[in-house]
Structure formats: C-alpha cells, structure tokens
C-alpha positions as CSV (number, residue, x, y, z in Angstrom):
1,X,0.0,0.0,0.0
2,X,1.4,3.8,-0.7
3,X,2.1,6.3,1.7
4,X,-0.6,8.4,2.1
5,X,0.5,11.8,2.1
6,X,-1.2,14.3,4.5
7,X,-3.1,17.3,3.7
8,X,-2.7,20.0,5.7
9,X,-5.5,23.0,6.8
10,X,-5.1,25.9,4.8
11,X,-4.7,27.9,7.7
12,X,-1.9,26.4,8.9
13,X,1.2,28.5,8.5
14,X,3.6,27.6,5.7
15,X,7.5,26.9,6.3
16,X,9.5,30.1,6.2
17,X,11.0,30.5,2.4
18,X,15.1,30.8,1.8
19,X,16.0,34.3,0.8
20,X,19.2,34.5,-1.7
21,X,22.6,36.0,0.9
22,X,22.3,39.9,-0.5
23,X,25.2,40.8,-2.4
24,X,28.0,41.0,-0.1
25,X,29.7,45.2,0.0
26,X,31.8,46.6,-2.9
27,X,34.7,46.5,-2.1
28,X,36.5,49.7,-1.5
29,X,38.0,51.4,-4.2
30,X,41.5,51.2,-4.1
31,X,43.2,54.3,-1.7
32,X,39.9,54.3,0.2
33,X,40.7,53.7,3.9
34,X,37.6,52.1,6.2
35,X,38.1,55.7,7.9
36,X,37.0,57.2,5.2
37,X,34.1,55.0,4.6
38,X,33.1,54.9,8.2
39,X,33.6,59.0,8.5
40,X,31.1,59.1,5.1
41,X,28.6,56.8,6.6
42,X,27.9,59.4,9.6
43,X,25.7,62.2,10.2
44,X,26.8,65.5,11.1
45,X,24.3,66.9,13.9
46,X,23.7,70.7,14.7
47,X,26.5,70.0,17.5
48,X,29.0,69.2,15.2
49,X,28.0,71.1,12.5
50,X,28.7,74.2,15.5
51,X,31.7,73.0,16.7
52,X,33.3,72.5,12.9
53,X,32.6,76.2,12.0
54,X,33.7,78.0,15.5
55,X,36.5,76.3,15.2
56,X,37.0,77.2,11.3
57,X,35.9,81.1,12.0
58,X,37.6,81.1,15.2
59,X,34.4,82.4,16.7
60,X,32.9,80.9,19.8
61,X,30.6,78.1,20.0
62,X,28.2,80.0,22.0
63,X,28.2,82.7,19.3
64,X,28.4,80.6,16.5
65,X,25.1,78.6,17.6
66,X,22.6,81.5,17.0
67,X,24.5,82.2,13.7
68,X,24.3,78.6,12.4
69,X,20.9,78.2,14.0
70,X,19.8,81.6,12.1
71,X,21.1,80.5,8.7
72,X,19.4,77.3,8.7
73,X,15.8,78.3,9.4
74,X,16.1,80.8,6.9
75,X,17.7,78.0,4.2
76,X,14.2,75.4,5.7
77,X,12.4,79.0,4.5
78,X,13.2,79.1,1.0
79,X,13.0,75.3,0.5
80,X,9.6,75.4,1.9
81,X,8.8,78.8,-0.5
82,X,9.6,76.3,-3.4
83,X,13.0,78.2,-4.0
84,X,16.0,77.0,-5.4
85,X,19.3,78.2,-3.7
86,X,22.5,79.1,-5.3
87,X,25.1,78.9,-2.1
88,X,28.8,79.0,-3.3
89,X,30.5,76.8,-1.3
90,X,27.7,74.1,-1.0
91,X,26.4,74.5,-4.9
92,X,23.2,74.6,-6.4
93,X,20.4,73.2,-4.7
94,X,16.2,72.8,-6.2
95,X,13.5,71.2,-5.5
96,X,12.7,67.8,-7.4
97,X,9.7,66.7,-5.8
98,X,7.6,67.3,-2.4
99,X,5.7,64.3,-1.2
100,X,2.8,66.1,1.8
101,X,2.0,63.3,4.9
102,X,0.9,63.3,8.0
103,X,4.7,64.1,9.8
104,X,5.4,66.9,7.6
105,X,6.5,67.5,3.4
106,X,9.7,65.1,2.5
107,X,11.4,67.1,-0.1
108,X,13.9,65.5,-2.4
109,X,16.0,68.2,-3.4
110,X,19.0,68.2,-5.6
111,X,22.6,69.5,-5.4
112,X,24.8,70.4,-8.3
113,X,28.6,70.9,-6.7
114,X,30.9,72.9,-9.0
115,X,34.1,72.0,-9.4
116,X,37.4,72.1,-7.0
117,X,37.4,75.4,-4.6
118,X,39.6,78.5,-5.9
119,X,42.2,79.3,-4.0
120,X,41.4,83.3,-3.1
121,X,45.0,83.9,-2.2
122,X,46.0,83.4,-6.1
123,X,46.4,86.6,-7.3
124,X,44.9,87.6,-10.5
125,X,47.6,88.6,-12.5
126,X,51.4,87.3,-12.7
127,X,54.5,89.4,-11.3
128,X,54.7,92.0,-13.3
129,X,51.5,92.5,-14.7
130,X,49.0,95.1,-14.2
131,X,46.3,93.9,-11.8
C-alpha cells in the first residue's frame, strides 16, 4: 500500500521561504581607507555642525550657535517657499519633488557641486603685470 500523504489545513502557517545572501559590500575602491568610509557613513548633527565652523571662524561656540541656528531656518524657509538656492561653497540646490504626509512635506532636493574650490590667495595677475 502507498504512503498516504497528508493534507494540511489551509490555515496552517507555511515553512519560512530561503531568501538569496544579498550581495556582499563593494569592495572599497582602491586608496579608500575604512576611515573614510566609516567618517562618510555618519551624520553631522547641529552639535558638530557648531563645533566645525567655531573652530574654522575662530568664533565661539556659543556665538556661533545662534548664527548657524539663524542661517538654517532661513535655508528650511526658502525650501519650503519652493525656492532654489544658489550657495557657493555648497552648490546649487532645487527642489525635485515634495511628497505632503501626515509628519510633515519630504522634499527631495537636488545639489549640483561645482568644481574644485579656488584658491582666493591666487592673485589675478602674474609678477609684473597690471592687476
């Protein structure tokens, strides 16, 4: 006689299926340190953002906050206005679409970076040329 094989309810939860591994990381390109990678994958906080530009100005935190804090509610602002912004050493940044929910808009905005900095203490004209 066969083996009967057993039916079972359709209610009854099914076995869990095998998913494929994802694809394991690129690797890094070559020169790229995991310090680099790991310093990338961070996010730089209103605390940090501070801290960077006092020290860069050579202001104080305490006076830089107000500054920074300032700049950026005018920059939410204009995004929220619909505006593009044009601010040299970040680039070009617009709108690309505005998705309205419960928690607030979600912009996806858009940044066009121009190319390597200028060095400002270059002078404009050689040695002995007319400036």
């Amino acid at each position: 006689m066969p083996a009967m094989k057993t039916k079972t309810p359709a209610d009854a939860p099914k076995p869990a299926r095998k998913r494929p591994a994802k694809a394991a990381e690129k690797p890094a390109e070559a020169g790229a340190n995991t310090a680099d990678r790991d310093e990338a994958a961070t996010v730089l906080k209103l605390r940090d953002l501070v801290e960077r530009a006092a020290s860069r100005s050579g202001a104080k935190k305490p006076a830089a906050k107000p500054v920074i804090e300032a700049a950026l509610a005018v920059i939410a602002e204009a995004l929220d206005a619909g505006q593009s912004l044009n601010l040299p050493p970040l680039g070009r940044v617009r709108i690309g679409k505005v998705k309205h929910g419960a928690q607030g808009a979600m912009l996806t905005l858009k940044l066009k970076r121009g190319g390597p900095a200028r060095k400002v203490d270059a002078p404009l004209a050689e040695g002995g040329e007319a400036s």
